[in-house]
C-alpha positions in Angstrom: -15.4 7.9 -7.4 -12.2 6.5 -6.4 -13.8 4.4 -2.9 -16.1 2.7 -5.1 -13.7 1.9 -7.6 -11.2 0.8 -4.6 -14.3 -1.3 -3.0 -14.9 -3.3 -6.6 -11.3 -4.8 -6.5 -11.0 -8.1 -5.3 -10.1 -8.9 -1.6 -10.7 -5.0 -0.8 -13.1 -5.1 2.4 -13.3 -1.5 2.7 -12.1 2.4 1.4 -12.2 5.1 3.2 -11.2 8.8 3.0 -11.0 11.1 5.5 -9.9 15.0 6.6 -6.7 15.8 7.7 -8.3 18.2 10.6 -10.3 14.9 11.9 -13.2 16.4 11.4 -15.1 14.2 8.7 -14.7 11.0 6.6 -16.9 8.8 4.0 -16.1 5.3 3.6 -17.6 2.2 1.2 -16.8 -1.5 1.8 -17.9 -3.9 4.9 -17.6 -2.3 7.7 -19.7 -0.1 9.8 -19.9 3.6 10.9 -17.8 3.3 14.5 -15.1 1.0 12.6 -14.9 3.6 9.5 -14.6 6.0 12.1 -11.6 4.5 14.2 -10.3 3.6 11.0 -10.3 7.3 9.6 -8.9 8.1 13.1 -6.0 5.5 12.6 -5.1 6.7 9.6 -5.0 10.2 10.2 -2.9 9.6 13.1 -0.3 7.5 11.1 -0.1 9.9 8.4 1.0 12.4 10.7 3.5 10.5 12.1 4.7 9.1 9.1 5.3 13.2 7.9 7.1 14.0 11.1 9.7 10.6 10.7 10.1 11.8 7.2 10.9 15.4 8.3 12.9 14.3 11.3 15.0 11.8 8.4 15.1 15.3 6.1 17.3 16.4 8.7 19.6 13.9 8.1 19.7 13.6 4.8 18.3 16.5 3.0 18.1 14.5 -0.6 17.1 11.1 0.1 14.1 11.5 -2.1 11.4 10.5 1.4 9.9 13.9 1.0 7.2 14.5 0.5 5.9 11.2 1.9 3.2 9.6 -0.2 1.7 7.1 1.9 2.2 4.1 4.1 1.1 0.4 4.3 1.2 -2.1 7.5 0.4 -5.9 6.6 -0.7 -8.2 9.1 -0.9 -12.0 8.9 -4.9 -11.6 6.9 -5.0 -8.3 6.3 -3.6 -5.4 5.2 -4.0 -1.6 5.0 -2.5 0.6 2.6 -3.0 4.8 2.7 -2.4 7.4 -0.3 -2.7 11.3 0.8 -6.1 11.0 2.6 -7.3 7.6 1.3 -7.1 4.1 2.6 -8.1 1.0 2.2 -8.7 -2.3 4.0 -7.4 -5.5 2.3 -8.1 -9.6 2.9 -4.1 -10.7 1.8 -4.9 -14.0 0.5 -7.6 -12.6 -1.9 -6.4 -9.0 -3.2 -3.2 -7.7 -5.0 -1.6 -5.5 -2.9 0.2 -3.8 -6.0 -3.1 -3.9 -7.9 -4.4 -1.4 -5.4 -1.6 0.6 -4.7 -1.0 1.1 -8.5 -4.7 2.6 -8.5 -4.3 4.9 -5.5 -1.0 5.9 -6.6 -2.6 6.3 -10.1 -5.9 8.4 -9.0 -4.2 10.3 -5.8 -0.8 11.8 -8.1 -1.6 14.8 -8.1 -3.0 15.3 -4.4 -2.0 17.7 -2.3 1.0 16.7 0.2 0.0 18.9 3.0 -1.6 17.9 6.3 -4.4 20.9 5.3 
C-alpha cells in the first residue's frame, strides 16, 4: 500500500489519502484522527483550487502543458507537504528528500484518475 510505503521513507511524518467528495480518508504516520482529518480537508480544498487556477490559466494559454494538474507542494521553514491526485504527505525538511517522495507518488499515482470524482 502506497501510505505505508510513503510513511517508511525517512523524514515522512505522515500519508494520507482522502475522497474528492470529502466524505472519507485513511491516513498512516504520526498524527492523530482530528489532524488527519483537517489534513484530508486541507488538501482537498487545495486541490480544488489548484484545478480551477489551472483552468482559469487554460484560458489563457490553451497549450501550456498545466493541464491536467498533477499535484501541488507548499514548504514551510520544517516542514513540508506535497499532494499527488488524492494522496499527500507530511514531511520534516531537514530529514526527508523531497524528490525522493515525489518521485514515488508520481511513480505509484501515474496512472490516477485527474478528475475531482
Amino acid at each position: 500500500m502506497l501510505l505505508a510505503e510513503l510513511v517508511n521513507q525517512p523524514g515522512v511524518i505522515a500519508a494520507g489519502e482522502y475522497s474528492y467528495r470529502g466524505d472519507r480518508f485513511s491516513y498512516k504516520g504520526e498524527i492523530d484522527d482530528e489532524m488527519a482529518r483537517m489534513a484530508a480537508i486541507m488538501c482537498r480544498a487545495t486541490s480544488m483550487s489548484e484545478h480551477m487556477q489551472v483552468g482559469m490559466l487554460e484560458q489563457f494559454c490553451p497549450d501550456c502543458g498545466g493541464s491536467p494538474p498533477r499535484g501541488w507542494i507548499v514548504r514551510g521553514p520544517m516542514f513540508t507537504v506535497c499532494n499527488v491526485a488524492n494522496v499527500f504527505a507530511f514531511l520534516h525538511n531537514q530529514a526527508a528528500s523531497l524528490n525522493d517522495v515525489m518521485a514515488l507518488m508520481q511513480r505509484r499515482l501515474a496512472d490516477a484518475p485527474t478528475d475531482l470524482v
